[in-house]
C-alpha positions as CSV (number, residue, x, y, z in Angstrom):
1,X,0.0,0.0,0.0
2,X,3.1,2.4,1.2
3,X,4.4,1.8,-2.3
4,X,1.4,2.7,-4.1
5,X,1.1,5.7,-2.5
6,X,4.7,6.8,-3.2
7,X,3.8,5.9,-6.8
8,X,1.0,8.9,-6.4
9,X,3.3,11.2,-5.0
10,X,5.7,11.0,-7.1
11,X,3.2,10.9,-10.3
12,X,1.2,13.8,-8.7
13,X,4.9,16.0,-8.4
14,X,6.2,15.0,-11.9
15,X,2.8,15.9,-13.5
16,X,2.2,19.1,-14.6
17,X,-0.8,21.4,-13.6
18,X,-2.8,19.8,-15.4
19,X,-2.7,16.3,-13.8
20,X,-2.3,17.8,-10.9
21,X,-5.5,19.3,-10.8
22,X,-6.8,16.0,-12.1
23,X,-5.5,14.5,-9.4
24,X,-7.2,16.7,-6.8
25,X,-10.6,16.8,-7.8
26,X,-9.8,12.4,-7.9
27,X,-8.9,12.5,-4.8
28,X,-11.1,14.7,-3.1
29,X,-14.1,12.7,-4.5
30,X,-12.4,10.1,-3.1
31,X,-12.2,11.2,0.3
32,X,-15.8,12.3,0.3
33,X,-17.5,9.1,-0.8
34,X,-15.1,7.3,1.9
35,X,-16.0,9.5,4.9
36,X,-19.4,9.0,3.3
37,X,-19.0,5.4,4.1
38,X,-17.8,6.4,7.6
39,X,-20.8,8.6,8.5
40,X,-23.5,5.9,7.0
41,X,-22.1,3.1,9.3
42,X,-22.2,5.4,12.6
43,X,-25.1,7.1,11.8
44,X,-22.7,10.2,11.9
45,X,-25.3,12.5,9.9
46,X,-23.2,15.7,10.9
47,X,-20.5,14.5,9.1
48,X,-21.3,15.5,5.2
49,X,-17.9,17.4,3.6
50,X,-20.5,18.8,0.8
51,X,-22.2,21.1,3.6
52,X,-17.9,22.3,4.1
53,X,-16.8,22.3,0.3
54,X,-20.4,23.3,-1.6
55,X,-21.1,26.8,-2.5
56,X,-24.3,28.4,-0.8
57,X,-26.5,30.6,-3.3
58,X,-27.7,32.6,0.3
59,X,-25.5,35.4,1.0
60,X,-25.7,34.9,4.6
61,X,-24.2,31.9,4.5
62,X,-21.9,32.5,1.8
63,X,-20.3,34.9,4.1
64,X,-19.7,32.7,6.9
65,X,-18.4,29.9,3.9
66,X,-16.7,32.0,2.0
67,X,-13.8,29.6,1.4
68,X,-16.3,27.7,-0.5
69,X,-16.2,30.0,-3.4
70,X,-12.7,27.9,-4.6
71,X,-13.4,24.7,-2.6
72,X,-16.3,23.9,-5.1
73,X,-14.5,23.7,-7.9
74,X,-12.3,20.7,-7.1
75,X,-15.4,18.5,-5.5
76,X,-17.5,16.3,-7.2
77,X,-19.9,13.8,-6.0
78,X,-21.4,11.5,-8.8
79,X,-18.9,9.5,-10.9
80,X,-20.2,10.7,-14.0
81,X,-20.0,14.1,-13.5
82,X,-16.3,14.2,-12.3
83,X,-15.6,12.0,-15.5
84,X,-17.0,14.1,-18.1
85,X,-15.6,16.9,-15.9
86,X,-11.9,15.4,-15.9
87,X,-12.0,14.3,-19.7
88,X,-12.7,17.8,-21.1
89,X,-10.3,19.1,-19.0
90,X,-7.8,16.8,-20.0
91,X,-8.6,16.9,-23.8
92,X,-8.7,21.1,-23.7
93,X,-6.8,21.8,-21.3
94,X,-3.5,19.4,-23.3
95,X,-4.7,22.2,-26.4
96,X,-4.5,25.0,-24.0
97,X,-1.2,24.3,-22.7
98,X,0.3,24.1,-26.6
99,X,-0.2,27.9,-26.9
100,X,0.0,29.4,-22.8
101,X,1.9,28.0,-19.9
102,X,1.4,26.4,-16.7
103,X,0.9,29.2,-14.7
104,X,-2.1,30.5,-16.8
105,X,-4.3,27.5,-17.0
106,X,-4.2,27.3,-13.2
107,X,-5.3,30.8,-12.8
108,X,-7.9,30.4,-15.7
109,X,-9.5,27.7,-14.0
110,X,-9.6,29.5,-10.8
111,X,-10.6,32.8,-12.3
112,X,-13.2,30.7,-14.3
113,X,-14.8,28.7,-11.1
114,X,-14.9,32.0,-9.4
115,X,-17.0,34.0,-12.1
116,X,-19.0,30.4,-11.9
117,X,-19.9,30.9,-8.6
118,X,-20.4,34.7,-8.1
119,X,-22.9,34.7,-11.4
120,X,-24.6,31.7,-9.7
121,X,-25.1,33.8,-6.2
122,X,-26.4,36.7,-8.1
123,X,-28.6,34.4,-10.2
124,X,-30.3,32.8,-7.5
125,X,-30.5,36.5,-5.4
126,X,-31.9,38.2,-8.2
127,X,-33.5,36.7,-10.7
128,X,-37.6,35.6,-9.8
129,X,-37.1,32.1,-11.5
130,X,-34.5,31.3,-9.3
131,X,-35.9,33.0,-6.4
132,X,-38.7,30.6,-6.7
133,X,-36.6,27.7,-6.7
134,X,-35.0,28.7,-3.3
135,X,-31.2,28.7,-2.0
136,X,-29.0,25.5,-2.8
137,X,-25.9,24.9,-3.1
138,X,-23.4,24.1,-5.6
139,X,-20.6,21.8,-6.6
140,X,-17.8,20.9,-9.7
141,X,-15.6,22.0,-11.6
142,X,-18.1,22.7,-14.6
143,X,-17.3,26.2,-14.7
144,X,-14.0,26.1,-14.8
145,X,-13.2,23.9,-17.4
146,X,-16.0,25.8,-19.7
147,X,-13.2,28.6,-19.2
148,X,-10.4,26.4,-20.3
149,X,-12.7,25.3,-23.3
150,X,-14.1,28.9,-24.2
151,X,-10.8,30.5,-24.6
152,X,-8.9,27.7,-26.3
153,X,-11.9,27.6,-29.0
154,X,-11.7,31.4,-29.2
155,X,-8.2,31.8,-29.4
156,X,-7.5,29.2,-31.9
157,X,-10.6,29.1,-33.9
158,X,-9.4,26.9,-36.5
159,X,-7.9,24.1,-34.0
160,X,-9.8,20.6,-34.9
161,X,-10.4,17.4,-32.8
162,X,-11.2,13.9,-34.0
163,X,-15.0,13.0,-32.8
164,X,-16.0,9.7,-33.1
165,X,-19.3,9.8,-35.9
166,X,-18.6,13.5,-36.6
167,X,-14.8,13.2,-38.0
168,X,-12.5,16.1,-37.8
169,X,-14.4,19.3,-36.0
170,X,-13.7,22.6,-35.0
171,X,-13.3,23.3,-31.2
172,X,-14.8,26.6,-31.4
173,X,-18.3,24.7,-33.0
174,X,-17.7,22.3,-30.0
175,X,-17.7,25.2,-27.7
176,X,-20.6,26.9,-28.6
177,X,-22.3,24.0,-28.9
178,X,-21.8,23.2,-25.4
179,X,-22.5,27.2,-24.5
180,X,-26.1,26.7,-26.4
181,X,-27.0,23.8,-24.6
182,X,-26.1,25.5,-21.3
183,X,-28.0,28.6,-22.7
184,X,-31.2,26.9,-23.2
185,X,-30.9,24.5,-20.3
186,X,-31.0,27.7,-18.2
187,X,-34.7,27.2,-17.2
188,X,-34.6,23.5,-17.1
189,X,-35.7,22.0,-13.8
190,X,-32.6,20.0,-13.8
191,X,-29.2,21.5,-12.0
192,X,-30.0,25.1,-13.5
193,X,-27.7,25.9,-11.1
194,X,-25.0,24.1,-12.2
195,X,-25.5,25.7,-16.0
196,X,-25.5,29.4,-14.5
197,X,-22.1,28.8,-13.0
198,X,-21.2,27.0,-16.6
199,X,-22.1,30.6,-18.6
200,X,-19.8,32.1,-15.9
201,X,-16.8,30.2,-16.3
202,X,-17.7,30.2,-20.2
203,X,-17.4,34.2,-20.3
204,X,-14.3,34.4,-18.4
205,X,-12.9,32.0,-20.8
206,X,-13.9,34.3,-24.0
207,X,-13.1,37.4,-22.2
208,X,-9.9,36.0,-22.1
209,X,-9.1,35.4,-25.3
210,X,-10.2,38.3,-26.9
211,X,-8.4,40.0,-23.9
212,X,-4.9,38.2,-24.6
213,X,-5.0,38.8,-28.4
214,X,-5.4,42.6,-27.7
215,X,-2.0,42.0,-25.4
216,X,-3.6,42.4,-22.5
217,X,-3.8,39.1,-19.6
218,X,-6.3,39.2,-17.0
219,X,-4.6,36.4,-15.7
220,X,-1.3,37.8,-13.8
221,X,-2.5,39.3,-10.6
222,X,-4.1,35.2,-9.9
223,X,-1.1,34.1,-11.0
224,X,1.6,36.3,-8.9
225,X,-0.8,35.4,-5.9
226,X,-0.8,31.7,-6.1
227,X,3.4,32.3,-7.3
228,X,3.4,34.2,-3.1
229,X,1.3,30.9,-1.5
230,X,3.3,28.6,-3.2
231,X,6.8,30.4,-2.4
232,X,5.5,30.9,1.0
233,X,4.8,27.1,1.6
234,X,8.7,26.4,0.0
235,X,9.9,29.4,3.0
236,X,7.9,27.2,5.7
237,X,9.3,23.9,4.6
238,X,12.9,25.2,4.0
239,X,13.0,26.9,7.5
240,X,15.3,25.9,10.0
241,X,17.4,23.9,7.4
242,X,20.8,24.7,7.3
243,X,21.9,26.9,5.1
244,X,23.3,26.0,2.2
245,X,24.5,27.9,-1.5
246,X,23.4,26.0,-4.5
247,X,23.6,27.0,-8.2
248,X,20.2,28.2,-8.9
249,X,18.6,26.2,-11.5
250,X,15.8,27.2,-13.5
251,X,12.2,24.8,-12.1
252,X,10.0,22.7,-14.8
253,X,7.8,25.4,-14.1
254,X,9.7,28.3,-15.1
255,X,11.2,26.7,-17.9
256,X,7.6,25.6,-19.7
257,X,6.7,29.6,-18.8
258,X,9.8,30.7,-20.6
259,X,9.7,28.6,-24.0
260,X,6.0,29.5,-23.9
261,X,6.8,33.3,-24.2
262,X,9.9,32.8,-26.4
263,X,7.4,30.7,-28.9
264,X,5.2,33.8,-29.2
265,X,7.8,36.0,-30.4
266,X,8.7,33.9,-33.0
267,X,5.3,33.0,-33.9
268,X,4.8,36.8,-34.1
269,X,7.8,37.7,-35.6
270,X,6.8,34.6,-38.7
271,X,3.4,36.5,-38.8
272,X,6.0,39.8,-39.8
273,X,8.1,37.9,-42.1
274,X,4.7,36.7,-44.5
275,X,3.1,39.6,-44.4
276,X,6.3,42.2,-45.0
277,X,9.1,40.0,-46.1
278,X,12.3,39.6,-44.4
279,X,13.8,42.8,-45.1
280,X,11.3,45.0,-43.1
281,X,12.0,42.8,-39.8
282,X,14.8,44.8,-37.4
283,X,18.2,43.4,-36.5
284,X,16.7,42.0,-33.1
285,X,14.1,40.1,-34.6
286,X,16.5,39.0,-37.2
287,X,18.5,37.6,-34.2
288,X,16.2,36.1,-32.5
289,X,14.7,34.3,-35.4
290,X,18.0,33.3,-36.3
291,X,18.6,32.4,-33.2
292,X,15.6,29.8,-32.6
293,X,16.9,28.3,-36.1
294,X,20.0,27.3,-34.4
295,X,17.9,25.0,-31.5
């Protein structure tokens, strides 16, 4: 058993944040059917982690909760939904990381399960449909891959995927697709909910895109706050160690960010070169383009 979990460990650290977001919403699914399991048997009725992780729609509890409005978005609770969830961000999110790094996906699909959330409170405060429906509460990571999903199909609109039946197919026809069936679904007695917070996290995906092709990344202030947790974690767990000069060397992390951004100068710089010819580029993009022909 000791083995097996090392296995996971040391899977879970090689993986990128991809997997490793996988691997949390697996593993806190696990850990909530298994206490589950543990409350059933003792008749412990108190003990229900979805009351903890699941965001309230009533303000008044949302404010006492408030940690819920990121918990929700790595807990699941029917296998179905977490396995839909976990392909399509697995399929996507592999597209995503081809053309952004790391560090943006994991603040996209925060971002994204945050607009998810606040648009389902307002929904369900404001709106007399949902009014009449009552307060709930909500759980998945729906909203966050739509995020992934929406600005991936919007930012490379003529990117295809293999569907079984349907052959080769746009993602950005997948994507609305999925958008229009949320859209209409919106007054559906089943989990309307659920497809509030989905046209949450699929804005924040769009906005994204067309934010990022204007130059412009939404992104960075999540991403320079998870950067100071996660340095701040490495501070506790170095403390007290003695000290110790190393050669710094450049993390998996910082090295995916940094070919990312080095790929779209030279993708740029190729847009330049077909539309103006090589004798309008300067001497630096000359360089560099010479440069990345040499690697």
């Amino acid at each position: 058993m000791s083995e097996f979990i090392n296995a996971l460990k040391s899977r879970f650290n090689r993986g990128n944040i991809l997997m490793k977001f996988i691997f949390i919403n697996v593993a806190v699914f696990v850990a909530i059917h298994a206490v589950g399991v543990i409350a059933t048997l003792f008749r412990l009725e108190s003990l229900n982690l979805l009351l903890f992780l699941a965001v309230p729609s009533k303000l008044s509890t949302l404010l006492i909760k408030f940690w819920t409005l990121f918990t929700y978005m790595f807990v699941h609770e029917g296998f179905i939904h977490i396995l839909f969830n976990m392909l399509w961000l697995y399929w996507f999110g592999n597209i995503f990381l081809s053309y952004f790094n790391e560090r943006t996906l994991g603040s996209l699909y925060v971002i994204g399960g945050f607009a998810g959330a606040l648009l389902y409170v307002v929904a369900f405060n404001t709106i007399p449909y949902y009014l009449d429906l009552g307060h709930g509460i909500m759980i998945g990571a729906s909203a966050s891959v739509m995020a992934i999903v929406m600005a991936t199909a919007f930012y490379r609109k003529d990117t295809t995927l293999n569907l079984f039946l349907f052959g080769r197919v746009k993602i950005i026809y997948i994507a609305l697709v999925v958008f229009l069936i949320d859209f209409f679904s919106l007054s559906s007695g089943n989990n309307p909910g659920g497809h509030v917070a989905h046209i949450g996290g699929a804005i924040a995906g769009y906005l994204f895109a067309i934010q990022y092709k204007k130059g412009k990344d939404f992104t960075l202030p999540i991403s320079r706050f998870l950067d100071s947790i996660a340095n701040l974690f490495k501070k506790r767990k170095h403390k007290g160690a003695h000290k110790v000069v190393y050669k710094r060397t450049e993390s998996d992390y910082d090295y995916n960010f940094r070919k990312a951004e080095e790929s779209k100068k030279i993708d740029a710089i190729l847009d330049k070169l077909k539309q103006s010819g090589y004798d309008n580029l300067s001497s630096e993009e000359k360089r560099q383009l010479f440069d990345a022909g040499k690697k």
